[in-house]
Backbone as ProteinMPNN parsed JSONL, in Angstrom:
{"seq_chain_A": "XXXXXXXXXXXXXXXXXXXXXXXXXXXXXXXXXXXXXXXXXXXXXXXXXXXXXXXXXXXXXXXXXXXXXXXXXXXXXXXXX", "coords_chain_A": {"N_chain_A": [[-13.812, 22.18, -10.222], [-12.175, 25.198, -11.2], [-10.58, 25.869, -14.041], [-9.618, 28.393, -15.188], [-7.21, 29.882, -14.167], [-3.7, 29.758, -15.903], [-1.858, 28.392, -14.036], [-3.701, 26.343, -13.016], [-4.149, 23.844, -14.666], [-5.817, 20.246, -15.159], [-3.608, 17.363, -14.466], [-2.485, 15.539, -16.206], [-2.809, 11.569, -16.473], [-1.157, 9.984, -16.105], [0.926, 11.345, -14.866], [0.011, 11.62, -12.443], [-0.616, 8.807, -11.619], [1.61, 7.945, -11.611], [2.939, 9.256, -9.714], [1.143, 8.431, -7.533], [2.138, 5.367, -7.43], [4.627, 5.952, -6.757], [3.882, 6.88, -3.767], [3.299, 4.764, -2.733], [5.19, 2.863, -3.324], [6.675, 3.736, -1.707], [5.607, 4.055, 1.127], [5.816, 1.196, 1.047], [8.56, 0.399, 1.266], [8.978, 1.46, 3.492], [6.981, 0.392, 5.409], [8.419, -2.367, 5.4], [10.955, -1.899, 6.14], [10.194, -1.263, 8.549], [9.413, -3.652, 9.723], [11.299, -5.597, 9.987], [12.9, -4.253, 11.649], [11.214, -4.243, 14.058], [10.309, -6.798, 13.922], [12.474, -8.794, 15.04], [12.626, -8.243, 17.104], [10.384, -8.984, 18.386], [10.13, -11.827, 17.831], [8.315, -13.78, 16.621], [6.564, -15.994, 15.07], [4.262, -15.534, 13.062], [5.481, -13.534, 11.944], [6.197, -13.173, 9.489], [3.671, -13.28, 7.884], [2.763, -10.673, 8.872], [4.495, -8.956, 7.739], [4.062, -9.527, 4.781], [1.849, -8.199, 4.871], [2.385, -5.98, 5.583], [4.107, -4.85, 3.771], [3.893, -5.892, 1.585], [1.649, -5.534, 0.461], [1.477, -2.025, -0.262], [3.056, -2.387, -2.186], [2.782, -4.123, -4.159], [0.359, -2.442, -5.344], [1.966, -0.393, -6.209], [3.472, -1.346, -8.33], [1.287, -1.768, -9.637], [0.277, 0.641, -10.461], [2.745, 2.018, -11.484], [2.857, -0.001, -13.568], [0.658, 1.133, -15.098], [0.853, 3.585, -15.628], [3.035, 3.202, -17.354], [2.086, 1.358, -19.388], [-0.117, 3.618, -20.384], [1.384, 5.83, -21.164], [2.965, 4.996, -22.989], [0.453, 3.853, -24.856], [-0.703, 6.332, -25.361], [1.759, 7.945, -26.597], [1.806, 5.866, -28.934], [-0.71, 6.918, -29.848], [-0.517, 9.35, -31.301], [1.716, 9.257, -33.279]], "CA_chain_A": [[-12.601, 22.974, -10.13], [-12.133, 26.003, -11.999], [-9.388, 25.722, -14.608], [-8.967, 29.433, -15.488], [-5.257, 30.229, -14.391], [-2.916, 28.968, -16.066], [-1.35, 27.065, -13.198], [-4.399, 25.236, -12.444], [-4.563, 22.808, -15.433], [-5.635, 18.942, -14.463], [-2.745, 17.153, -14.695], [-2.354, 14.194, -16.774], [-3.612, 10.479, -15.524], [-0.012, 9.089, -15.663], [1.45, 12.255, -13.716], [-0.565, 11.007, -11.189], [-0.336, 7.373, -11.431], [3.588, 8.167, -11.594], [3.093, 10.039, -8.099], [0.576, 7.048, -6.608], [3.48, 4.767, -7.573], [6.101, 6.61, -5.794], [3.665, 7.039, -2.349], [2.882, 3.422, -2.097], [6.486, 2.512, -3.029], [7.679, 4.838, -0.231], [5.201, 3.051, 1.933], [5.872, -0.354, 1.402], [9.593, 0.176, 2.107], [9.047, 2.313, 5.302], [6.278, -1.465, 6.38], [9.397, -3.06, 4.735], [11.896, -1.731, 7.388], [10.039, -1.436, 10.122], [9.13, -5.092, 10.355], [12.662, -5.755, 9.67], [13.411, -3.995, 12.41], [10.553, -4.496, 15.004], [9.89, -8.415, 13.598], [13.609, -9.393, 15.788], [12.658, -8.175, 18.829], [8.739, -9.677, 18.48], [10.791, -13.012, 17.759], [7.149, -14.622, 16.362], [6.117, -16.641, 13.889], [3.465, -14.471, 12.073], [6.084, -12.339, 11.105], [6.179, -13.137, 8.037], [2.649, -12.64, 7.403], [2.713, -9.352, 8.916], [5.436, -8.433, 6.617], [3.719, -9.605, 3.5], [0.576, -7.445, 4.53], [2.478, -4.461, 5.628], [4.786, -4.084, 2.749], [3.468, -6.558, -0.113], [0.242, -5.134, -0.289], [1.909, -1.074, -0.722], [4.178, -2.877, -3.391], [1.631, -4.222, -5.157], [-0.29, -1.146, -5.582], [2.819, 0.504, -6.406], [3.619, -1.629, -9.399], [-0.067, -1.568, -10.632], [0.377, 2.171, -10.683], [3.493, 2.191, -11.95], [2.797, -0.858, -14.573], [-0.706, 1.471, -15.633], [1.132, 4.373, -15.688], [4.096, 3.269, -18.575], [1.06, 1.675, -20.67], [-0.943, 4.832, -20.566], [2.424, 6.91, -21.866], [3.168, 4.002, -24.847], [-0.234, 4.306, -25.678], [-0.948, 7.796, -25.536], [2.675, 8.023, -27.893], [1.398, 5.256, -29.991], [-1.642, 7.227, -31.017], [-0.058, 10.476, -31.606], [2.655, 8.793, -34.293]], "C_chain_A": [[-12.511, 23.855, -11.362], [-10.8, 26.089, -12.791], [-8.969, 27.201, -15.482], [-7.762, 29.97, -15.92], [-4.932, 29.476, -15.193], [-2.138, 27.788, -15.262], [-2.16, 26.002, -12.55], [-5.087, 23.983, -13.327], [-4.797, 21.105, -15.004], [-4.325, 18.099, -14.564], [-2.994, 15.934, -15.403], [-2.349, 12.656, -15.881], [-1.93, 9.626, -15.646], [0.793, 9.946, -14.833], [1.007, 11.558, -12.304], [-0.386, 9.564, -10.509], [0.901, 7.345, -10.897], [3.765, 8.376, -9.873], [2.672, 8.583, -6.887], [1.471, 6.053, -6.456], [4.627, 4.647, -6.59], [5.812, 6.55, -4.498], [3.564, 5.283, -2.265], [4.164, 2.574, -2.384], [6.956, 2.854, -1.603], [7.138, 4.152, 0.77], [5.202, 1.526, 2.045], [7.447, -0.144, 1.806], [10.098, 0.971, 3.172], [8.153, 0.759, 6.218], [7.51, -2.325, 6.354], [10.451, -3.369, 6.44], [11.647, -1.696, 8.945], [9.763, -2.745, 11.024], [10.49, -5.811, 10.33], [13.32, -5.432, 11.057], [12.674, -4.484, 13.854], [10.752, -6.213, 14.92], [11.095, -8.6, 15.059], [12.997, -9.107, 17.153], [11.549, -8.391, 19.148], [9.657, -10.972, 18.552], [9.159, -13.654, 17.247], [7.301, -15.426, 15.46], [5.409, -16.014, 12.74], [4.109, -13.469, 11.69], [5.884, -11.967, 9.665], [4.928, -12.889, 7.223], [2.314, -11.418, 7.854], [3.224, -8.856, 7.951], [4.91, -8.173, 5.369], [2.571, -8.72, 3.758], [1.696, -6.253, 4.61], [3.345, -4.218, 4.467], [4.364, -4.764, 1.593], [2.251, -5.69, -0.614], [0.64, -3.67, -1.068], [1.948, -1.216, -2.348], [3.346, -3.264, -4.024], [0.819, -3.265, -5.665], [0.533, -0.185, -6.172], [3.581, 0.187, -7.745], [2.702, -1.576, -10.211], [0.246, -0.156, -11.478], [1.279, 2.153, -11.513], [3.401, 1.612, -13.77], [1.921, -0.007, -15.414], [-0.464, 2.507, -16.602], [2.146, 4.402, -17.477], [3.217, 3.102, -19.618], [0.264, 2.945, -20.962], [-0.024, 5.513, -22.108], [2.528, 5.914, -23.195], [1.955, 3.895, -25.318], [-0.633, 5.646, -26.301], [0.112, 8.274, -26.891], [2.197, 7.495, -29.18], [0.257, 6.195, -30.425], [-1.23, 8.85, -31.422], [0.896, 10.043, -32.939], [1.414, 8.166, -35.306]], "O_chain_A": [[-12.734, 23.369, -12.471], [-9.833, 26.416, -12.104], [-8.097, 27.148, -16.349], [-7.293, 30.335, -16.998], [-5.617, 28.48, -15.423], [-1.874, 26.652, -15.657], [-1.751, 25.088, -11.834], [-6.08, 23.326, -13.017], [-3.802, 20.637, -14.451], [-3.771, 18.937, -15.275], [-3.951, 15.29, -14.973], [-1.918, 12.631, -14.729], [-1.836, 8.532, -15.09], [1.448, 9.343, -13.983], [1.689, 11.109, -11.382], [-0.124, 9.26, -9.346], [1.207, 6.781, -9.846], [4.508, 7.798, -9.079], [3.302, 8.012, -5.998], [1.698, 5.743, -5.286], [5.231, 3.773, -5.968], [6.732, 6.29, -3.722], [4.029, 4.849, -1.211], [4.273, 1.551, -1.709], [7.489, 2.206, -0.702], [7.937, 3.537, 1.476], [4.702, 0.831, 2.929], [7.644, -0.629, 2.92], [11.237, 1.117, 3.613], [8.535, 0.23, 7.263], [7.662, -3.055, 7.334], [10.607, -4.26, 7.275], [12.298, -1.91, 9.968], [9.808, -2.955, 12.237], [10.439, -6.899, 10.902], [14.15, -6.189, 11.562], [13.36, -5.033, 14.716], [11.32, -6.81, 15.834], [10.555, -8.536, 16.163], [13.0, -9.872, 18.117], [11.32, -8.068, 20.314], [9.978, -11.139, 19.729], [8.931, -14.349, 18.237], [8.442, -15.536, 15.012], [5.893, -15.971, 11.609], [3.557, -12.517, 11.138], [5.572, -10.974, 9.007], [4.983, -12.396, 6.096], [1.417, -10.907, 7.182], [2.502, -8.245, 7.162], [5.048, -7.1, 4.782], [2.121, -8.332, 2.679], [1.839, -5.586, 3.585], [3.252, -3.037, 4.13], [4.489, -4.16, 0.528], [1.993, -5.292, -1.75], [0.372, -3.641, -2.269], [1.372, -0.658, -3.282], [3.011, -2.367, -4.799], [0.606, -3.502, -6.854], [0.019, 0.825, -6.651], [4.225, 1.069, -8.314], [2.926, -1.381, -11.406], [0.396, 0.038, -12.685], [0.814, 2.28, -12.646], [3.665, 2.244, -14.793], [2.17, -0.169, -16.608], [-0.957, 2.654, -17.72], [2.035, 5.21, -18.4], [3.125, 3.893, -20.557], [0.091, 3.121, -22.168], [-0.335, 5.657, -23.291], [2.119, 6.256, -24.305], [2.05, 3.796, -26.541], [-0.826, 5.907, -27.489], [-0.325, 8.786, -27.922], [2.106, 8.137, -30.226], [0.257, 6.289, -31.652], [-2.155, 9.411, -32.01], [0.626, 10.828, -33.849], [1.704, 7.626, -36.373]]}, "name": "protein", "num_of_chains": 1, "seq": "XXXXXXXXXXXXXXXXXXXXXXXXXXXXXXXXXXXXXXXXXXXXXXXXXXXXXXXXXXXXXXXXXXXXXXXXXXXXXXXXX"}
């Protein structure tokens, strides 16, 4: 990628993380609700392990990110001070 313009600088690895964060949040509580909503009218048993795949796994991915993302920024500060 050609970084010429001005508006096409890479963006920083916690910008991103920050963003990954936010989509796999957004997707675990869209799996969240929908099993919430579908689960009742399945009436099963394996709900609950549906549940934990369709929205734990997001959520997990979404705190990594998130968790990766704050150390990055407190280190990145820390070595600038």
């Amino acid at each position: 990628m050609s970084t010429t313009q001005a508006y096409q600088y890479p963006k920083p690895l916690t910008v991103i993380l920050g963003k990954r964060a936010a989509l796999f949040l957004f997707i675990g509580v869209l799996g969240f609700l929908l099993v919430k909503v579908i689960g009742p009218i399945l009436q099963t048993g394996p709900e609950y392990v549906v549940e934990a795949i369709v929205s734990g796994i997001p959520l997990l991915i979404a705190a990594g990110c998130a968790v990766s993302a704050l150390a990055l920024a407190i280190v990145h500060r820390m070595r600038r001070s």
